[in-house]
C-alpha positions as CSV (number, residue, x, y, z in Angstrom):
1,X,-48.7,20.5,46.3
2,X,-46.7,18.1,44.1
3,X,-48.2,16.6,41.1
4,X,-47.4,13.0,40.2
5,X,-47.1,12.4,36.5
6,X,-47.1,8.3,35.8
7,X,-47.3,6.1,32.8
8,X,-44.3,8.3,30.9
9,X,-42.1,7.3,28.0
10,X,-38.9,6.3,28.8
11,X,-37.7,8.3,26.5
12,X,-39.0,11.6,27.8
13,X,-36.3,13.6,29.3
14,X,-36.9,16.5,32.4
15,X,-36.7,19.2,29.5
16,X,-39.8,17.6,27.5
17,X,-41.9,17.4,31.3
18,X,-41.1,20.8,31.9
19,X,-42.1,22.1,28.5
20,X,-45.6,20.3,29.0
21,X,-46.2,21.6,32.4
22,X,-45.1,25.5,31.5
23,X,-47.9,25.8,29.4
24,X,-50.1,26.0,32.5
25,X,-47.9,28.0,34.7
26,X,-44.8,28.7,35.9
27,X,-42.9,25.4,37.0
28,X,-40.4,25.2,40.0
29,X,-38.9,21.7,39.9
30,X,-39.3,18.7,37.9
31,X,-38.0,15.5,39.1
32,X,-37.7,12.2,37.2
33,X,-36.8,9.3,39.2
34,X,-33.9,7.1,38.1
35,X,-33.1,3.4,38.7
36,X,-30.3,3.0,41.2
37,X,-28.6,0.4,38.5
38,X,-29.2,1.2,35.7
39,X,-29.4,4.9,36.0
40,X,-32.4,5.1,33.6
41,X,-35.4,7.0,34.3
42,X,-38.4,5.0,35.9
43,X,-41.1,5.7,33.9
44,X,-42.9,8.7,36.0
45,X,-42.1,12.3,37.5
46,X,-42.6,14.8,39.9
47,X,-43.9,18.1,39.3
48,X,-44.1,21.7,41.4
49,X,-45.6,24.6,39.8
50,X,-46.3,28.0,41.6
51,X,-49.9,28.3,41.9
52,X,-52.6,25.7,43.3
53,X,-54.9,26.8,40.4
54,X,-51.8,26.5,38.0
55,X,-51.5,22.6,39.1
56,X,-55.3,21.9,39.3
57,X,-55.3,23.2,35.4
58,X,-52.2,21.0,34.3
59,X,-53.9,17.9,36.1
60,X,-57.3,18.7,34.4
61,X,-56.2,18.7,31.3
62,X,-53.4,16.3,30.8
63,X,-54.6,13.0,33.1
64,X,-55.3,10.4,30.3
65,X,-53.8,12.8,27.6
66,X,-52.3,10.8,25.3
67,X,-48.5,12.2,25.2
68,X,-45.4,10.2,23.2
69,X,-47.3,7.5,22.5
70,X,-48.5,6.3,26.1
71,X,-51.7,7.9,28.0
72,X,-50.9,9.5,31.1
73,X,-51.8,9.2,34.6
74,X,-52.0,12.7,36.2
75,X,-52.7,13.4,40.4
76,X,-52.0,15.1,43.4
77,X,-48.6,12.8,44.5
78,X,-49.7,11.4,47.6
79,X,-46.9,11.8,50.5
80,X,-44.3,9.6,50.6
81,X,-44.8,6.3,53.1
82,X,-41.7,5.6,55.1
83,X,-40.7,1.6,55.0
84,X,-39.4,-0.4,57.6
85,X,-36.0,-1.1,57.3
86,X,-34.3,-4.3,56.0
87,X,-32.9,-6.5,58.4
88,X,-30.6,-9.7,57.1
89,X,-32.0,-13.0,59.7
C-alpha cells in the first residue's frame, strides 16, 4: 500500500516526510512530486512503509494533523488513472 500525504508545505523537503513517517515504522521510499518547470515540489507526497499496520497507524494519527503550518490530508493513494493521450487537431 502507498500512502498519499496532501496539503504539504512547500517548504517541506523528502528528509522532514521521512522523519514524520519513521516514527510509525520503518519507511521504504518517500517521493515528493516536482513540477516539470519549475522543478519545485507540488505540494503533496508519496509514502511506503513496511508493514500494513505501520501505514494504518501513520494515517490514523496524522490525517488532519496540523504539521508546518498547514493541516494535512492523509489516505491510502488511490492507483494511478492512465489519461488519454494529447492529440494536436
Amino acid at each position: 500500500m502507498t500512502i498519499y500525504v496532501g496539503n504539504l508545505s512547500y517548504q517541506a523537503t523528502k528528509d522532514d516526510v521521512l522523519d514524520v513517517f519513521k516514527e510509525y515504522g520503518a519507511v521504504k521510499r518517500v517521493q515528493l512530486p516536482t513540477d516539470r518547470e519549475t522543478g519545485k515540489v507540488r505540494g503533496f507526497a508519496f509514502v511506503d512503509m513496511e508493514e500494513d499496520a505501520q501505514e494504518d497507524a501513520a494515517i490514523e494519527a496524522l490525517n488532519e494533523a496540523e504539521w508546518m503550518g498547514r493541516v494535512l490530508r492523509v489516505n491510502k493513494a488511490k492507483p494511478r488513472q492512465e489519461r488519454p493521450a494529447f492529440r494536436d487537431r
